[in-house]
N, C-alpha and C positions, 0 to 999 in steps of 0.2 A: 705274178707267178712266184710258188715260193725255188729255192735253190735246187728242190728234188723233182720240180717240174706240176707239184700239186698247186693247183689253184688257192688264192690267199679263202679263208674262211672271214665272214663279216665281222667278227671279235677279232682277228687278227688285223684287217683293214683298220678297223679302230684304233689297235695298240702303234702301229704303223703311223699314224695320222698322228701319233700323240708324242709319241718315242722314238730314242734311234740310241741306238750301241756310238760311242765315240772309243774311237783304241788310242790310249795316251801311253807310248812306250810300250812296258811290257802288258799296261794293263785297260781291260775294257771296264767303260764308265756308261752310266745311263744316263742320258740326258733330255731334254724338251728337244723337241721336232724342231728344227730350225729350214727359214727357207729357202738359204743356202749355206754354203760351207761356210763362209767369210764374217759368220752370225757370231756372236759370243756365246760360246756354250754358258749351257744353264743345267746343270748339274742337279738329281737328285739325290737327297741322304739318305743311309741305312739309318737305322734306328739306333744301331752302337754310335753311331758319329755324329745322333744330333746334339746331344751337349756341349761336344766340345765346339761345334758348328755355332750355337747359341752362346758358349763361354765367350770365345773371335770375337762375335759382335758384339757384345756387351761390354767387355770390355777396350776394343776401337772407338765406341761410342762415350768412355767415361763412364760407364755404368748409366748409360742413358732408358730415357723409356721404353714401352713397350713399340709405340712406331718407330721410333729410330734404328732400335735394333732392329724392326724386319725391315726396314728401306737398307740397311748393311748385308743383312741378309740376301735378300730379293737379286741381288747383284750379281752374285754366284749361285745362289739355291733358289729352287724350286718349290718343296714339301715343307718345309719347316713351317708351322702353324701358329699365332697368335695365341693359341691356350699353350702350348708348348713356354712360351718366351715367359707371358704370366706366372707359369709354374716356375721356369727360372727365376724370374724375377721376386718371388714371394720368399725365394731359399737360399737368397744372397744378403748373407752378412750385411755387407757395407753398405744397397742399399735400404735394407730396414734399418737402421743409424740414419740413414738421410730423412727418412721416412720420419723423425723422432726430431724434427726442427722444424719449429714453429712457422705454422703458413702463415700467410698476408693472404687479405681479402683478394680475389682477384678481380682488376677494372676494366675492363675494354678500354683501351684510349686508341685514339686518329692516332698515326703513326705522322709525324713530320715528314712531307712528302720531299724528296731527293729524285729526281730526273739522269744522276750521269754517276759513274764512279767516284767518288773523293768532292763529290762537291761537298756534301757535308758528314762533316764527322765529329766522332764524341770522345772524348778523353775522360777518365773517371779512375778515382784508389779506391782500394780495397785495403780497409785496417788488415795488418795480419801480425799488428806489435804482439798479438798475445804466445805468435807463435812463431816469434824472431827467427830466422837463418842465418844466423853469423851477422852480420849487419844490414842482413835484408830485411824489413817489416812493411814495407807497403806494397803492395802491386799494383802497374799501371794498365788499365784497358782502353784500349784504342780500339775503337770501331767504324767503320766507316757504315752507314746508314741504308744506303741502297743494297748494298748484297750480303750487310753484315757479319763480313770478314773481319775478325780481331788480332787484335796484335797483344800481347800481354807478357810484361817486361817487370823483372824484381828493382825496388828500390830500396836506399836507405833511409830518406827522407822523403816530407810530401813536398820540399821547397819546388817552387816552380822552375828555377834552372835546373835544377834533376830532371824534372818530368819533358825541359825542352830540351838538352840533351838526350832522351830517348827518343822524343819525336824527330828529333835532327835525321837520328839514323832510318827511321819509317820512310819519313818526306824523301830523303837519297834513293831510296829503294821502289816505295810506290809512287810517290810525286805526294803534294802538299794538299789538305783541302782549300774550298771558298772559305767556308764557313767551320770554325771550329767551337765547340759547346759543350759543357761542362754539369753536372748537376752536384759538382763540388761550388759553386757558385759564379757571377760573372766577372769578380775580380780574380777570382783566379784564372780564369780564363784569360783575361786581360794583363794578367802580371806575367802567363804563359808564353802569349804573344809579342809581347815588350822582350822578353830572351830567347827568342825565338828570333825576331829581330834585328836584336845584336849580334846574333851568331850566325845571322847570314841574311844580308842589308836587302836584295832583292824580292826574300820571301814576302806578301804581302799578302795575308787573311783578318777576315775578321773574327770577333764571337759573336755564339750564334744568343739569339733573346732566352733568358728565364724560362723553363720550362715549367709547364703546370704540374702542381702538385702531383697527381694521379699519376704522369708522365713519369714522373721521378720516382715512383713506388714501382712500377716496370722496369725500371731500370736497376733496382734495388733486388728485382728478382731475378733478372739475368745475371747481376754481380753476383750474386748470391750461389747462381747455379754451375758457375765458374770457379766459385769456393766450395762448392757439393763436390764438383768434380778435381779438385787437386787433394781434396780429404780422403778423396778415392782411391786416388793415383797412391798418394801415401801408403795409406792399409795394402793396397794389392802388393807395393813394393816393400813394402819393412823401414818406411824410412821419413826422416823427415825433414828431409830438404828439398822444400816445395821451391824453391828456387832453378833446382832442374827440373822437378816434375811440370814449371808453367810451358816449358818447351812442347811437351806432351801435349798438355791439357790444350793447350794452341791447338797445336794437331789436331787432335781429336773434337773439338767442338770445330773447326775450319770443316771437317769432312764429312761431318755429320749431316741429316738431314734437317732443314728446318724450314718448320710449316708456311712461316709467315713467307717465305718467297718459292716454297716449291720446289728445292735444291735446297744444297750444301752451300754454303757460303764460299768455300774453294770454289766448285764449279761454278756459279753465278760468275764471280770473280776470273776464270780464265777458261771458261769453257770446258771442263774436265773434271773427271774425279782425281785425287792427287794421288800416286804412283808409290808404292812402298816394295821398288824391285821385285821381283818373280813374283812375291805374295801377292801383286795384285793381279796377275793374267790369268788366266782362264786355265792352266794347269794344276791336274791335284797336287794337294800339299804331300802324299807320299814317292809321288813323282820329282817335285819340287825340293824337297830333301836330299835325294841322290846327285844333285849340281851342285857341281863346286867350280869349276872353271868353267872359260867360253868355250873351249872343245866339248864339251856337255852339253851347251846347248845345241849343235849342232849334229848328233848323235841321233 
């Protein structure tokens, strides 16, 4: 029955089944039919809002692909459509500039199977002498294997007490691997672990064996796509001190989604998506603007 006592009509049963008014403050929102309160709203876009809707994720993502940005999407909205993202995506600067760097064949290779968190992981530089920060020119990637969460730290040098002084501070934080493995080679790996070592006599890992060729062209494209995305971060910000933008780029590829395990590498790693204060709850963002202190929230 509707409020005025008429019987619902079968188009209306429908829209009912599909929809529901949610009131956020002062103002009502349309959202997906949930099957109870306690559901995360799922919000649809006007047509004024999908842009900027698509800009959000696009830029959360690094300027990432078309599925990344709808699994960003998909979180909070409903409507926004895969030709929609493609149109974005066709009309964005920075990535047709990415779009203009030579591909590499792509290989299928067996993934080196990892069973637990940190048991095996991979350390690897990225040149970046061509485009110095003050005395940063290399960057280190830390990855751990199983849920492929990175860590990505500015250096001066490629010497290997640098790169174990970074890992020092990882291993404090997440705990150490079994197996650590390099496709900079196995003496460096080995010269890593000798100062690794010495700066703290308990630690006790190995390196991991030579990986195949092919293996190491994968890997050359995920380094790779990690320098797509801080060339990124640059342009969007006017600047060019990729040494803070790798904080970001962390970010944003930890959050993102990725195919090969189904999640976000955050989530895999702690069971959640990772939290960026009110912008991530289920509150519109015109709502979410009018907050400034905790008596706000409770209003």
């Amino acid at each position: 029955m509707m409020e005025n006592g008429s019987r619902k009509t079968p188009r209306q049963y429908k829209l009912f089944s599909k929809y529901e008014i949610l009131r956020c403050g002062h103002m009502d929102k349309l959202i997906k039919k949930r099957k109870s309160p306690a559901e995360t709203p799922i919000y649809y876009v006007t047509i004024e809002d999908t842009f900027d809707v698509i800009r959000t994720a696009h830029l959360a993502t690094g300027h990432g692909g078309r599925d990344r940005v709808l699994k960003e999407i998909e979180q909070k909205f409903a409507n926004v459509h895969r030709e929609s993202v493609d149109i974005f995506k066709s009309l964005c600067k920075v990535c047709q500039e990415r779009t203009k760097r030579q591909k590499t064949k792509v290989v299928v290779v067996r993934p080196i199977p990892s069973s637990d968190f940190s048991s095996r992981c991979q350390v690897d530089l990225i040149d970046f002498q061509s485009m110095g920060d003050g005395q940063d020119k290399w960057i280190m990637v830390y990855q751990d294997h199983l849920t492929k969460f990175v860590v990505l730290r500015p250096l001066t040098s490629k010497r290997a007490c640098e790169v174990a002084v970074q890992l020092m501070d990882i291993f404090a934080l997440l705990g150490a691997p079994v197996i650590l493995q390099s496709d900079n080679g196995s003496e460096f790996t080995a010269a890593i672990i000798t100062e690794l070592r010495d700066l703290w006599p308990e630690l006790k890992l190995v390196h991991g064996k030579p990986r195949h060729p092919q293996s190491q062209g994968s890997v050359e494209r995920a380094n790779g796509d990690i320098k797509d995305m801080l060339i990124a971060w640059m342009a969007d910000n006017s600047t060019t001190r990729w040494s803070v933008g790798l904080r970001f780029v962390q970010f944003m590829n930890n959050r993102s989604y990725s195919a090969a395990i189904k999640r976000s590498p955050y989530q895999a790693l702690f069971g959640c998506q990772p939290r960026l204060g009110l912008s991530s709850t289920s509150l519109p963002k015109e709502l979410i603007d009018e907050f400034h202190t905790e008596d706000d929230l409770r209003d």
